[in-house]
Jmol script that loads the backbone (N, CA, C; Angstrom):
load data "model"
ATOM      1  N   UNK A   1     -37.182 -59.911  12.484  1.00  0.00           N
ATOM      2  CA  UNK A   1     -35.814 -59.772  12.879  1.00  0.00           C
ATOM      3  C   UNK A   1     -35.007 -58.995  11.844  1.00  0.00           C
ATOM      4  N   UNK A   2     -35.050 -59.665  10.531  1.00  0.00           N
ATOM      5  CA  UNK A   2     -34.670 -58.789   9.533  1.00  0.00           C
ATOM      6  C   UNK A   2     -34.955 -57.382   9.327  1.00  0.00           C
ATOM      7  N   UNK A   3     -36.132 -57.183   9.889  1.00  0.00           N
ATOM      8  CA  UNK A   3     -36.748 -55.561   9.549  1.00  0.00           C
ATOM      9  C   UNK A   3     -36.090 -54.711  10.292  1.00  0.00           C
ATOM     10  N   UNK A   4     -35.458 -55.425  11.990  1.00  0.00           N
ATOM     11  CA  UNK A   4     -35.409 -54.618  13.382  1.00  0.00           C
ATOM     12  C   UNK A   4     -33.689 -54.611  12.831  1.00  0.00           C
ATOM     13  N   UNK A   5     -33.078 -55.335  11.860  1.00  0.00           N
ATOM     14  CA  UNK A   5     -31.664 -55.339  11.994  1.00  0.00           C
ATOM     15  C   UNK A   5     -31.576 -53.967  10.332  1.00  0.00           C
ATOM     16  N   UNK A   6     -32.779 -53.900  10.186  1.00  0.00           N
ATOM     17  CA  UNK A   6     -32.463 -53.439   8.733  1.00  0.00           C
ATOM     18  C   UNK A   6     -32.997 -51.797   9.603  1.00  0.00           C
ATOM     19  N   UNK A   7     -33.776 -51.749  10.342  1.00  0.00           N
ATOM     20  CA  UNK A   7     -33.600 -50.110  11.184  1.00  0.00           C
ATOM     21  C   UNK A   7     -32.749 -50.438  12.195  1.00  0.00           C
ATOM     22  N   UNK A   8     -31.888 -51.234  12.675  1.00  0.00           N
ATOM     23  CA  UNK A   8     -30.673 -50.632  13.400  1.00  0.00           C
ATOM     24  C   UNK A   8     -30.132 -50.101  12.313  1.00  0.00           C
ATOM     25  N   UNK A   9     -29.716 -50.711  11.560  1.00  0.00           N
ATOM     26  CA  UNK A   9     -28.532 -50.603  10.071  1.00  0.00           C
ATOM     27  C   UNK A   9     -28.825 -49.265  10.103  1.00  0.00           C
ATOM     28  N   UNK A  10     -30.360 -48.779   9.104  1.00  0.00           N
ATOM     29  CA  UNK A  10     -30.720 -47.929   8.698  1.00  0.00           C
ATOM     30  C   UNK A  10     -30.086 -46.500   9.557  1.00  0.00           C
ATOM     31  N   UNK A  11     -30.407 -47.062  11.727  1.00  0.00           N
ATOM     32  CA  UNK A  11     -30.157 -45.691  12.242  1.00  0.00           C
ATOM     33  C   UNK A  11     -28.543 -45.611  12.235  1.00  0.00           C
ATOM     34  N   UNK A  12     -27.974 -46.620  12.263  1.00  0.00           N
ATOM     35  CA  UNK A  12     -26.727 -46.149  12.008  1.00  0.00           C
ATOM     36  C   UNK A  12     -26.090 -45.771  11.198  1.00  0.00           C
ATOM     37  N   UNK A  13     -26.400 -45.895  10.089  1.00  0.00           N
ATOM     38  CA  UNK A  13     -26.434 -44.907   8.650  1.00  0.00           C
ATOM     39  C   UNK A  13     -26.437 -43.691   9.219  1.00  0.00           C
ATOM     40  N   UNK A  14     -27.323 -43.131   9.899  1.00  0.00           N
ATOM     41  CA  UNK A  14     -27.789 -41.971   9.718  1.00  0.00           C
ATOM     42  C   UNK A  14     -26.915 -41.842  11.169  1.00  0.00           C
ATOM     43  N   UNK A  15     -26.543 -42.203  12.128  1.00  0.00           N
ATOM     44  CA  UNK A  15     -26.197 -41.377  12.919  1.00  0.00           C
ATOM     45  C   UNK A  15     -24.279 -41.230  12.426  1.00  0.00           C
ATOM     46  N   UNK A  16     -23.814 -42.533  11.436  1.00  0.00           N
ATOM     47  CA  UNK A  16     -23.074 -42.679  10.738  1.00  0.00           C
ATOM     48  C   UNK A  16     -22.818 -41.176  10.014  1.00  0.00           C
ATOM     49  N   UNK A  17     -23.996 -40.684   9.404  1.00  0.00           N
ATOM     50  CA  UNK A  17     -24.122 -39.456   8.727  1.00  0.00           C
ATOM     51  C   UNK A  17     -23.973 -38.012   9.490  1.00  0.00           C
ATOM     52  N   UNK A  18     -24.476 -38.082  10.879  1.00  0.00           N
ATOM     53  CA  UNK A  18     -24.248 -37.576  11.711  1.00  0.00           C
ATOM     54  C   UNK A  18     -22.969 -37.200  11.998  1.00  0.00           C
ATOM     55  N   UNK A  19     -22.641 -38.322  12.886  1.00  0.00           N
ATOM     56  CA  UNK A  19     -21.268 -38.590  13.016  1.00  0.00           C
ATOM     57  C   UNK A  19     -20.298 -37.462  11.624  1.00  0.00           C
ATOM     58  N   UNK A  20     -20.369 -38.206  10.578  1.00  0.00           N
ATOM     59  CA  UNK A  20     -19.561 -37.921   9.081  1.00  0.00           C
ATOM     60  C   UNK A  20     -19.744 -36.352   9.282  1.00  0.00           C
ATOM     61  N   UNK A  21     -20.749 -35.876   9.267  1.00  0.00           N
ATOM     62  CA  UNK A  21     -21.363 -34.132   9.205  1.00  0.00           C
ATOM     63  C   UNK A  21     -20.278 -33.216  10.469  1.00  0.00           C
ATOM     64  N   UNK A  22     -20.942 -33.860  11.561  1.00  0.00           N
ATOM     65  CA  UNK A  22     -20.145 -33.632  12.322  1.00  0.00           C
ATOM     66  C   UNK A  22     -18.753 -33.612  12.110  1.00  0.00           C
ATOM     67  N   UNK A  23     -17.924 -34.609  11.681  1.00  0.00           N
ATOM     68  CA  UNK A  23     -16.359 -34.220  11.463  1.00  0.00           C
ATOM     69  C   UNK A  23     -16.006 -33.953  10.505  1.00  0.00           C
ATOM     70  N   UNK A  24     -16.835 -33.532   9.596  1.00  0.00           N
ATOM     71  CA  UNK A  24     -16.553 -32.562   8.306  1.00  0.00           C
ATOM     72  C   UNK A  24     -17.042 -31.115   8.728  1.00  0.00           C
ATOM     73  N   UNK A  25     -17.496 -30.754   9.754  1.00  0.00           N
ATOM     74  CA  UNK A  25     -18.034 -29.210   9.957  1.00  0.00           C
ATOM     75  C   UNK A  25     -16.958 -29.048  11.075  1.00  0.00           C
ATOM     76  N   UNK A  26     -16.233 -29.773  11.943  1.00  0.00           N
ATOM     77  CA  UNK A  26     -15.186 -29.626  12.924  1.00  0.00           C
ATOM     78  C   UNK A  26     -13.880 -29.481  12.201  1.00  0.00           C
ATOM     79  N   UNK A  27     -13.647 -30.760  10.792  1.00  0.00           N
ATOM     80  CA  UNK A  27     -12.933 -30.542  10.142  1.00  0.00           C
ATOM     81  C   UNK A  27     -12.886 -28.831   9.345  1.00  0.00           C
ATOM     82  N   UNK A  28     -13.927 -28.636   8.617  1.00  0.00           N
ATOM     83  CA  UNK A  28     -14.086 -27.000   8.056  1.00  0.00           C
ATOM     84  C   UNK A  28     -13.230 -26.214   8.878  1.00  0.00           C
ATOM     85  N   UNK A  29     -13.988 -25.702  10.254  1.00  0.00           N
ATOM     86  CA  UNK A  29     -13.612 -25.456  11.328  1.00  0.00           C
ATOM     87  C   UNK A  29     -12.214 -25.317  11.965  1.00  0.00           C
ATOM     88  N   UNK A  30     -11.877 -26.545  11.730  1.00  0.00           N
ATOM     89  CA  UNK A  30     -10.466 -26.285  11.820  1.00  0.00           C
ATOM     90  C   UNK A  30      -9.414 -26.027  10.699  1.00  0.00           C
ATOM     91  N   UNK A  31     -10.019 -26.062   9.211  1.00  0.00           N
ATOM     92  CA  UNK A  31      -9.438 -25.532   7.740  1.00  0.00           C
ATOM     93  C   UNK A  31      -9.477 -24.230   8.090  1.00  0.00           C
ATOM     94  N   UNK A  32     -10.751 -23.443   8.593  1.00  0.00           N
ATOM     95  CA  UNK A  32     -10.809 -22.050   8.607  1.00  0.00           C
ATOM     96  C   UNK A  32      -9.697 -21.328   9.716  1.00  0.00           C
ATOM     97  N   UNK A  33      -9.725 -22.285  10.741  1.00  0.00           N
ATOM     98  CA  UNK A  33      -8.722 -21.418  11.956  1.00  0.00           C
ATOM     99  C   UNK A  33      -7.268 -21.712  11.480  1.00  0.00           C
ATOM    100  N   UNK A  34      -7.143 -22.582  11.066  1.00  0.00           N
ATOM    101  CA  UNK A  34      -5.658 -22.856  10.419  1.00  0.00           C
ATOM    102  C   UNK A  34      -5.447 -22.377   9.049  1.00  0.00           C
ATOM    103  N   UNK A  35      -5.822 -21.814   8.491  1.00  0.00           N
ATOM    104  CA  UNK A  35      -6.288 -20.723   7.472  1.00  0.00           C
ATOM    105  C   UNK A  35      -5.708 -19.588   7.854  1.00  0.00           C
ATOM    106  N   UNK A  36      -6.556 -18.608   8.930  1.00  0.00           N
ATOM    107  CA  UNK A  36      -6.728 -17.715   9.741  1.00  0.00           C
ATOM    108  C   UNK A  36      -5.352 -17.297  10.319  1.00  0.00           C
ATOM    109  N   UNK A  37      -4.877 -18.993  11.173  1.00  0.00           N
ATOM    110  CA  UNK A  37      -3.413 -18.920  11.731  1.00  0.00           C
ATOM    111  C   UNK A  37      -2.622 -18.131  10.634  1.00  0.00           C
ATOM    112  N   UNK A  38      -2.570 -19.442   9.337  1.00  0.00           N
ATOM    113  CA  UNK A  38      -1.173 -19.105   8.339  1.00  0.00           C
ATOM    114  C   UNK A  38      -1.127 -17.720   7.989  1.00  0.00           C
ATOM    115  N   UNK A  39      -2.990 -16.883   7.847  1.00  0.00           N
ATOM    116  CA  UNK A  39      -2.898 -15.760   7.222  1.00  0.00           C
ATOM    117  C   UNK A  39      -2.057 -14.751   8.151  1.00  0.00           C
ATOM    118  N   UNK A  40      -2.406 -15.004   9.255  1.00  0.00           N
ATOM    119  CA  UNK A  40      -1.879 -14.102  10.091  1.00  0.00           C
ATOM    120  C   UNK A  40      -0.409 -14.349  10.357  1.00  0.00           C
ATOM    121  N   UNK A  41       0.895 -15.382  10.316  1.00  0.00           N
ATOM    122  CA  UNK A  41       1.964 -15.761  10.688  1.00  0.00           C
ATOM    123  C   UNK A  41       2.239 -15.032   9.376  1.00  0.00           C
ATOM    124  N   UNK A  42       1.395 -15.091   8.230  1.00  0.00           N
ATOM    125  CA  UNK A  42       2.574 -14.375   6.716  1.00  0.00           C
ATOM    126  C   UNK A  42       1.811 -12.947   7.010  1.00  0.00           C
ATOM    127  N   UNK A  43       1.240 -12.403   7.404  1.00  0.00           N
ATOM    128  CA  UNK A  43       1.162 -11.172   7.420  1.00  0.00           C
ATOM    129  C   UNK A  43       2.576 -10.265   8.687  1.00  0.00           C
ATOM    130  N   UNK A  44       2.684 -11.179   9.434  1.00  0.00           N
ATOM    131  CA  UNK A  44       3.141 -11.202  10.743  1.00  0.00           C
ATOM    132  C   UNK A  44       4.808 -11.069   9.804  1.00  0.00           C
ATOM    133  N   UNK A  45       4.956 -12.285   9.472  1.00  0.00           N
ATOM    134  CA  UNK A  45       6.416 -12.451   8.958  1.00  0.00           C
ATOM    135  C   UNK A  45       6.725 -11.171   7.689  1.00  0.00           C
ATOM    136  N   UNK A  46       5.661 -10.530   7.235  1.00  0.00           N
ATOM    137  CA  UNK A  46       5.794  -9.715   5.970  1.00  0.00           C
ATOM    138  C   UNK A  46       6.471  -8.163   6.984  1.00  0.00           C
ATOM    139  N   UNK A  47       5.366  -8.490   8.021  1.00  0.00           N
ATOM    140  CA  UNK A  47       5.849  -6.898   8.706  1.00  0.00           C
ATOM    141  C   UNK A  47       7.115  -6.993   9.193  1.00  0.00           C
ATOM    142  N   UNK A  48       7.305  -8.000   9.663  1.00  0.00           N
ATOM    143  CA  UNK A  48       9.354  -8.752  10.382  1.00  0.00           C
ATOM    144  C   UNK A  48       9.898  -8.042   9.556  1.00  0.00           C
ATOM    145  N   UNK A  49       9.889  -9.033   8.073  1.00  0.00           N
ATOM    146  CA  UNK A  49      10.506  -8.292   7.058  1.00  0.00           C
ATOM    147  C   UNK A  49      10.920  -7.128   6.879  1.00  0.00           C
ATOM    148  N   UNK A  50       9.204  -6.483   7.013  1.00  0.00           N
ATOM    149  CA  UNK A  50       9.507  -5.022   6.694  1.00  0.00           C
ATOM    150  C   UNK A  50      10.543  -3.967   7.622  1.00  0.00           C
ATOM    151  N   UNK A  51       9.954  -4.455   8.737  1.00  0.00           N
ATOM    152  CA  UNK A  51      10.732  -3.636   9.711  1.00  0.00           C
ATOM    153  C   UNK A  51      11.978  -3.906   9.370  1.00  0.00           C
ATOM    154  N   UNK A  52      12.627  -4.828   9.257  1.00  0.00           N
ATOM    155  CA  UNK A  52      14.145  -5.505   9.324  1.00  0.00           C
ATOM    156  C   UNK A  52      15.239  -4.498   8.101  1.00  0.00           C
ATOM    157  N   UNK A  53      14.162  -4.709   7.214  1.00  0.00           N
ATOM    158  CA  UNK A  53      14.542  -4.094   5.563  1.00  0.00           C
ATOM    159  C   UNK A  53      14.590  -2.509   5.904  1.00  0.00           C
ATOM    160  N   UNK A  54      13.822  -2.106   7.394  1.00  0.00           N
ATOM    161  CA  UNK A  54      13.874  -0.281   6.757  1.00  0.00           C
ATOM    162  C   UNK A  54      15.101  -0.231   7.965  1.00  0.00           C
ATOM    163  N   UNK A  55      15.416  -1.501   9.203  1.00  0.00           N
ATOM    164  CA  UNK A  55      16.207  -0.962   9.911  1.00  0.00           C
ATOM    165  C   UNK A  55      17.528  -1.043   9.047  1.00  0.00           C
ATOM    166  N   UNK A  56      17.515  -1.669   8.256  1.00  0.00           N
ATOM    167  CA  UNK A  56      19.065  -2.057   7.818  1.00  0.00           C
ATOM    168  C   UNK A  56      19.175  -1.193   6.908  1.00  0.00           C
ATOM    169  N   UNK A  57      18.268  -0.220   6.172  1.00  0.00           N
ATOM    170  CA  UNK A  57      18.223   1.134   5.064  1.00  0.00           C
ATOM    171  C   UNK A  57      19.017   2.380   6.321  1.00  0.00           C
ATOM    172  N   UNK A  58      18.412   2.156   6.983  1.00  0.00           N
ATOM    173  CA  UNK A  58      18.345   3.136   8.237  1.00  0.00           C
ATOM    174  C   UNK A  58      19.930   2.943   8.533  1.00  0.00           C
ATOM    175  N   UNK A  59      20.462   2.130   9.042  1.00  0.00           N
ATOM    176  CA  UNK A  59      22.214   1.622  10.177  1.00  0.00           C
ATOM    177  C   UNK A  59      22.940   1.918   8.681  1.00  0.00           C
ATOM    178  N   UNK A  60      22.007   1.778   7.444  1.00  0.00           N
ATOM    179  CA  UNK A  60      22.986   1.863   5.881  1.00  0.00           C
ATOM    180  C   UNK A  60      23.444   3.074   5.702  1.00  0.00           C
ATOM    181  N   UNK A  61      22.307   4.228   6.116  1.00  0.00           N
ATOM    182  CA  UNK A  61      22.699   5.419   5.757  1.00  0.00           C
ATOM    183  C   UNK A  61      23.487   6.128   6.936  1.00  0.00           C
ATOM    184  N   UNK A  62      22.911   6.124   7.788  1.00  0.00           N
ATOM    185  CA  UNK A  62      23.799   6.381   9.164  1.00  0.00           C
ATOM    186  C   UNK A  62      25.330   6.023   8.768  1.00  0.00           C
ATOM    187  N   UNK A  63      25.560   4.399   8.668  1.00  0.00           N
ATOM    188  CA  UNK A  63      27.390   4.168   8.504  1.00  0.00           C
ATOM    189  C   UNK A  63      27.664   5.024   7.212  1.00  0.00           C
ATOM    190  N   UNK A  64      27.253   4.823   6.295  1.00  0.00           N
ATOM    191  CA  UNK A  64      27.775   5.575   5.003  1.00  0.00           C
ATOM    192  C   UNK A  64      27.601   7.210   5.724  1.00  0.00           C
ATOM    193  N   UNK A  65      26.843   7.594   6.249  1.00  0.00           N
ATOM    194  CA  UNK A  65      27.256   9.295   6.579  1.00  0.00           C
ATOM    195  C   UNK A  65      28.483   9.081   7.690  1.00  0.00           C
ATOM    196  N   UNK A  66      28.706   8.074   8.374  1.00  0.00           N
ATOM    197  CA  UNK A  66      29.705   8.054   9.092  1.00  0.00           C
ATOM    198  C   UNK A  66      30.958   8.042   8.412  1.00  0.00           C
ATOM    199  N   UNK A  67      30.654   7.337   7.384  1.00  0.00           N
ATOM    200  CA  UNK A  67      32.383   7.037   6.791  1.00  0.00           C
ATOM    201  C   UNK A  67      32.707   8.397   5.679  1.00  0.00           C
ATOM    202  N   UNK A  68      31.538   8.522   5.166  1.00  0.00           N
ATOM    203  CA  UNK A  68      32.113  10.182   4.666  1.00  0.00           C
ATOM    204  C   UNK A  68      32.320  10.933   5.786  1.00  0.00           C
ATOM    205  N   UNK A  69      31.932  11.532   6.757  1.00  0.00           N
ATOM    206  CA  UNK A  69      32.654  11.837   7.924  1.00  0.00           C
ATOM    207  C   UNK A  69      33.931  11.821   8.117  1.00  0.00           C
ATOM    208  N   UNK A  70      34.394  10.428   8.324  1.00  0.00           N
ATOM    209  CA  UNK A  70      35.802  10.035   8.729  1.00  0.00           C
ATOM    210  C   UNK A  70      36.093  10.166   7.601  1.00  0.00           C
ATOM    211  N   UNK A  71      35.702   9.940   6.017  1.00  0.00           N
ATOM    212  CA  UNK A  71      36.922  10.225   4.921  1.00  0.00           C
ATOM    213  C   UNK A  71      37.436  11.723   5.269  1.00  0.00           C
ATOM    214  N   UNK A  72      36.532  12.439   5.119  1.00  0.00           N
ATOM    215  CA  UNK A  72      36.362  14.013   5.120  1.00  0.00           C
ATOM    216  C   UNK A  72      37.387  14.307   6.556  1.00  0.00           C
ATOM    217  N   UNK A  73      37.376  13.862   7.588  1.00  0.00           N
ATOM    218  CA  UNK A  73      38.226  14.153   8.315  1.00  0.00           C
ATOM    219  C   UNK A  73      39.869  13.632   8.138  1.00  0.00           C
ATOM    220  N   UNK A  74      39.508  12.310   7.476  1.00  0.00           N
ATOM    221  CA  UNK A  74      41.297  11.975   7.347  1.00  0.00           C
ATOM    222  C   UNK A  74      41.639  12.711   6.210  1.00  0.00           C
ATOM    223  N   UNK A  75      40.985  12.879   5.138  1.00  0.00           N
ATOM    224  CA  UNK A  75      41.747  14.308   4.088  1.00  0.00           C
ATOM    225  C   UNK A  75      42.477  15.592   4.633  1.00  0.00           C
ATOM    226  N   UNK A  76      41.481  15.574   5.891  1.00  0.00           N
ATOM    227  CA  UNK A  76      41.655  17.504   6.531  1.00  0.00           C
ATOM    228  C   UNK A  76      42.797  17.033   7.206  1.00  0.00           C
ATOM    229  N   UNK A  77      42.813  16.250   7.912  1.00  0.00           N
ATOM    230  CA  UNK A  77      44.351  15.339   8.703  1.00  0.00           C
ATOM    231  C   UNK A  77      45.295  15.291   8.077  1.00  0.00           C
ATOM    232  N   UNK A  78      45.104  14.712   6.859  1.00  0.00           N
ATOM    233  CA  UNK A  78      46.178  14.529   5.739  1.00  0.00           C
ATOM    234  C   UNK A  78      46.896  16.135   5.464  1.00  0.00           C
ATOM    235  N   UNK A  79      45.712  16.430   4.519  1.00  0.00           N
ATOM    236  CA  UNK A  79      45.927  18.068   4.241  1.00  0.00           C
ATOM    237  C   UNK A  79      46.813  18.869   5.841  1.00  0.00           C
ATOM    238  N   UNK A  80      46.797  18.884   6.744  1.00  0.00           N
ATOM    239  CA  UNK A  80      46.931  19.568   7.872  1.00  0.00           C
ATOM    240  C   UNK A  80      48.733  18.923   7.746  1.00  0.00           C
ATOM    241  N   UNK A  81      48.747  17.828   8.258  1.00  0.00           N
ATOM    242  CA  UNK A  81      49.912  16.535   8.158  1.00  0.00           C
ATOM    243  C   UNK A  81      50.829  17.389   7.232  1.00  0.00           C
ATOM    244  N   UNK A  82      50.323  17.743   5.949  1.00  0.00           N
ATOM    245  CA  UNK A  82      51.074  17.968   4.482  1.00  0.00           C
ATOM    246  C   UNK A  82      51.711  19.555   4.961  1.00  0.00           C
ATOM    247  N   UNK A  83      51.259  20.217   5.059  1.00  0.00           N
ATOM    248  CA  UNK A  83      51.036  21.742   5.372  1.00  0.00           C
ATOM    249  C   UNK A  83      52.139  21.565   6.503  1.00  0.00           C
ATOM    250  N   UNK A  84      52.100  21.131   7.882  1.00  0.00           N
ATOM    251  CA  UNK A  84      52.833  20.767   9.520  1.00  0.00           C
ATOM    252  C   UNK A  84      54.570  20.203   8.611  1.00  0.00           C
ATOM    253  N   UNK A  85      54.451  19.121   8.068  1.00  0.00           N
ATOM    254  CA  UNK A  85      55.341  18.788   7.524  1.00  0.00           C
ATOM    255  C   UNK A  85      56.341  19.607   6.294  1.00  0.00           C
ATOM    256  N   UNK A  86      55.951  20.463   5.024  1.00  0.00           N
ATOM    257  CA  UNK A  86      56.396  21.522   4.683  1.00  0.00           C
ATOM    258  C   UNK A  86      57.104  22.636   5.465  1.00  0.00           C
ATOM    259  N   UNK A  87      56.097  22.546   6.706  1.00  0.00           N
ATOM    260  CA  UNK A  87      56.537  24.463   7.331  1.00  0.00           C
ATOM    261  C   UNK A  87      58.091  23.848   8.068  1.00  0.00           C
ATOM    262  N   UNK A  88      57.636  22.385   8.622  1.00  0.00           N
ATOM    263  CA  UNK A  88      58.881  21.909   9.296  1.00  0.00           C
ATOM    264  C   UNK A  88      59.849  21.679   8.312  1.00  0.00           C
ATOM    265  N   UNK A  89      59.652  21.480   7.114  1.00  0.00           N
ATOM    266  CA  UNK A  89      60.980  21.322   6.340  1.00  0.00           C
ATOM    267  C   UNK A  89      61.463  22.554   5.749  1.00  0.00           C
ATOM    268  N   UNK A  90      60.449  23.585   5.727  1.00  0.00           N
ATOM    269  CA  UNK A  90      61.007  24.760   5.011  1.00  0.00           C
ATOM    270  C   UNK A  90      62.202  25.054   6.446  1.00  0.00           C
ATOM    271  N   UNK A  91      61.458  25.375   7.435  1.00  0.00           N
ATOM    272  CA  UNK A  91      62.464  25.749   8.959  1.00  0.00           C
ATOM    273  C   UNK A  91      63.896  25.109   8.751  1.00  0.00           C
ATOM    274  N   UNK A  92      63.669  23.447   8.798  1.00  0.00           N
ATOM    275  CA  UNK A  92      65.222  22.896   8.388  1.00  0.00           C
ATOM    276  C   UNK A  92      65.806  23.520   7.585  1.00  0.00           C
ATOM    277  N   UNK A  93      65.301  23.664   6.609  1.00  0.00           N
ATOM    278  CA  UNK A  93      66.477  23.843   5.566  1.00  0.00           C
ATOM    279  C   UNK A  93      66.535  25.270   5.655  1.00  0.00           C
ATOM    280  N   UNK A  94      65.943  26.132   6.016  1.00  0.00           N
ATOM    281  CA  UNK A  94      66.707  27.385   6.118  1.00  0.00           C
ATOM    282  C   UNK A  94      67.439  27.194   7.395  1.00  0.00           C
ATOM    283  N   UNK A  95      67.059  26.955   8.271  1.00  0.00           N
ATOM    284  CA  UNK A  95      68.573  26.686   9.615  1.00  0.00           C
ATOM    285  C   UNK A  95      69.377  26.067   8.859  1.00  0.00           C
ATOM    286  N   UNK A  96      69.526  25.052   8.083  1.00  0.00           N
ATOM    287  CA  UNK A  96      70.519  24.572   7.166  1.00  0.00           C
ATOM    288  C   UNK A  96      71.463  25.446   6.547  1.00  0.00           C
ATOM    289  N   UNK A  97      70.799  26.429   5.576  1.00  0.00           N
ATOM    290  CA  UNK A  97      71.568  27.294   4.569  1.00  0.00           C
ATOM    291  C   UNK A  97      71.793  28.502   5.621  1.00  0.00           C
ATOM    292  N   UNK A  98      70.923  28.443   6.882  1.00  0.00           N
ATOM    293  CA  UNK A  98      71.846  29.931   7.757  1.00  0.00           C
ATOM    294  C   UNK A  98      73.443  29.212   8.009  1.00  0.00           C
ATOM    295  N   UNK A  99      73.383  28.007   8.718  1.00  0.00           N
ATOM    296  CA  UNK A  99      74.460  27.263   9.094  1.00  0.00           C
ATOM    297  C   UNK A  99      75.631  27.396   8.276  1.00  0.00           C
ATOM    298  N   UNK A 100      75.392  26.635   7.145  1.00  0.00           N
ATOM    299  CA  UNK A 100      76.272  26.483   5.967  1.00  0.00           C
ATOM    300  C   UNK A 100      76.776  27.753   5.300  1.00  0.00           C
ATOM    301  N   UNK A 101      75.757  29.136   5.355  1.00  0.00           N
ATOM    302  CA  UNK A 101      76.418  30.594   5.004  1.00  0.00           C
ATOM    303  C   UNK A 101      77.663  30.720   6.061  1.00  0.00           C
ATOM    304  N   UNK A 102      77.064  30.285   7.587  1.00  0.00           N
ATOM    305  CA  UNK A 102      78.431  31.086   8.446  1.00  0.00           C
ATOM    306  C   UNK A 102      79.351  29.706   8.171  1.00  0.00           C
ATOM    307  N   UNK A 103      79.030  28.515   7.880  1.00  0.00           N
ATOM    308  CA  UNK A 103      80.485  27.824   7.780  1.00  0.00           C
ATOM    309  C   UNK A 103      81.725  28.535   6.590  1.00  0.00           C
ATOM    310  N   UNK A 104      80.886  28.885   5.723  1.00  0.00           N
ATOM    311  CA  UNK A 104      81.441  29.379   4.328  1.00  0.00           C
ATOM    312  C   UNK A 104      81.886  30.458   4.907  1.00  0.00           C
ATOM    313  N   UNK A 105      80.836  31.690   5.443  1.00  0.00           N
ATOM    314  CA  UNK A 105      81.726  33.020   6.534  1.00  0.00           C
ATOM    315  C   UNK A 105      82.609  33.013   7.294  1.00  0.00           C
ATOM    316  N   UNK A 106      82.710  31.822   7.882  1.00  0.00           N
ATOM    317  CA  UNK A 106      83.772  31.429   8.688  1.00  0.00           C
ATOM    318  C   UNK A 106      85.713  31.095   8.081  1.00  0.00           C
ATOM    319  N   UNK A 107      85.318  30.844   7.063  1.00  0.00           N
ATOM    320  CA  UNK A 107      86.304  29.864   5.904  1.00  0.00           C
ATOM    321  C   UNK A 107      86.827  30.643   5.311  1.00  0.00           C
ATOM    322  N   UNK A 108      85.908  32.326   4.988  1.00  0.00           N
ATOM    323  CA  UNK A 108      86.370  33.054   3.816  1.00  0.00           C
ATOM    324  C   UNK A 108      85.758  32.425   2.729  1.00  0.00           C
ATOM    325  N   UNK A 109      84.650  31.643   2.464  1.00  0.00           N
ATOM    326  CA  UNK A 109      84.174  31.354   0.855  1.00  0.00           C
ATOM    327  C   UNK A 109      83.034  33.037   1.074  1.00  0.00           C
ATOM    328  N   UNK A 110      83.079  32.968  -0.237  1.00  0.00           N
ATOM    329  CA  UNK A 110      81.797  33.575  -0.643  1.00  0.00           C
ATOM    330  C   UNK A 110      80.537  33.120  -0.542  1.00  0.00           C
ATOM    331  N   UNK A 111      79.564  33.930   0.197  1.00  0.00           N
ATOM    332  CA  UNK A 111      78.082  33.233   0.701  1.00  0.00           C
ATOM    333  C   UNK A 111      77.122  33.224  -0.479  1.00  0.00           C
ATOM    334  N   UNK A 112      76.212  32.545  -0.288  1.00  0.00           N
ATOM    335  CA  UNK A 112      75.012  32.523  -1.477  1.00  0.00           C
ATOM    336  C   UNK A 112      74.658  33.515  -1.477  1.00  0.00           C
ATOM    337  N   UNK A 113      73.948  34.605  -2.166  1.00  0.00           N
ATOM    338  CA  UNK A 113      73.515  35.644  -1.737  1.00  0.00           C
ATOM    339  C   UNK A 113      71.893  35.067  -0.643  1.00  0.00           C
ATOM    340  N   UNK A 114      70.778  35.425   0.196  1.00  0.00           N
ATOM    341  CA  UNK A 114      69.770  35.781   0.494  1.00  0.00           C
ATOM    342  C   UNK A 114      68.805  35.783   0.131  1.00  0.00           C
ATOM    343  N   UNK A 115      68.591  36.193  -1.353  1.00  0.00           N
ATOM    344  CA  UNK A 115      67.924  36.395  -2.542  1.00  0.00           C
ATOM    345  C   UNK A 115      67.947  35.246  -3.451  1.00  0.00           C
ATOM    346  N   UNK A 116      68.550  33.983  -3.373  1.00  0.00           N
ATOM    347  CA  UNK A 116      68.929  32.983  -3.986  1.00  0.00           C
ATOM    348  C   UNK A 116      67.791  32.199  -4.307  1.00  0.00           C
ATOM    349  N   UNK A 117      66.991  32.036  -5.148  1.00  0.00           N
ATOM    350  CA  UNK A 117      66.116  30.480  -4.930  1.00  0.00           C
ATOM    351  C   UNK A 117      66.209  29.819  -5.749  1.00  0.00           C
ATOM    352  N   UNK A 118      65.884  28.264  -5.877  1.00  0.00           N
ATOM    353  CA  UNK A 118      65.834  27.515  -6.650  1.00  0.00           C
ATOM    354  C   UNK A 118      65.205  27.334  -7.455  1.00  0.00           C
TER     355      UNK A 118
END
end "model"
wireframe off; spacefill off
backbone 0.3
color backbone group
């Protein structure tokens, strides 16, 4: 009886071992594919990255050529503005000093001469 309980024991040891082999080679198995996974999710997430990093180099240089653009145009605006505004004040003020010669012509004063500048 002892002998027949000492080879059950014995085979269950061994299918015990079995068993053990078995879920250490399923276990491996699944170290290697989950391995495999992570390698591939950080290779995966590196390229995200990458792409992300050259689109935002990319929309960087684009806006910055945009806004020199628009500086470069509100100067020429400005400049234009400056120039529009002069010619209109030079106009006033000579309709001004034509005015003010015939008020004085009118009065009998003596006119500025023509030749006059400031």
């Amino acid at each position: 009886f002892f002998r027949l309980v000492a080879v059950v024991a014995q085979g269950a040891k061994r299918y015990d071992v079995k068993m053990d082999l078995r879920k250490r080679l399923d276990q491996a198995q699944r170290d290697l594919e989950l391995k495999e996974a992570v390698k591939i999710q950080n290779h995966t997430r590196i390229t995200v990255d990458w792409h992300a990093k050259s689109e935002l180099q990319a929309h960087t240089h684009v806006r910055r050529r945009r806004e020199k653009i628009m500086k470069e145009e509100v100067a020429q605006a400005a400049t234009e503005l400056r120039i529009s505004r002069r010619a209109k004040l030079k106009d006033l003020l000579t309709k001004e000093m034509i005015e003010y010669k015939e008020e004085l012509k009118t009065k009998g004063i003596v006119a500025i001469p023509n030749d006059y500048q400031h």
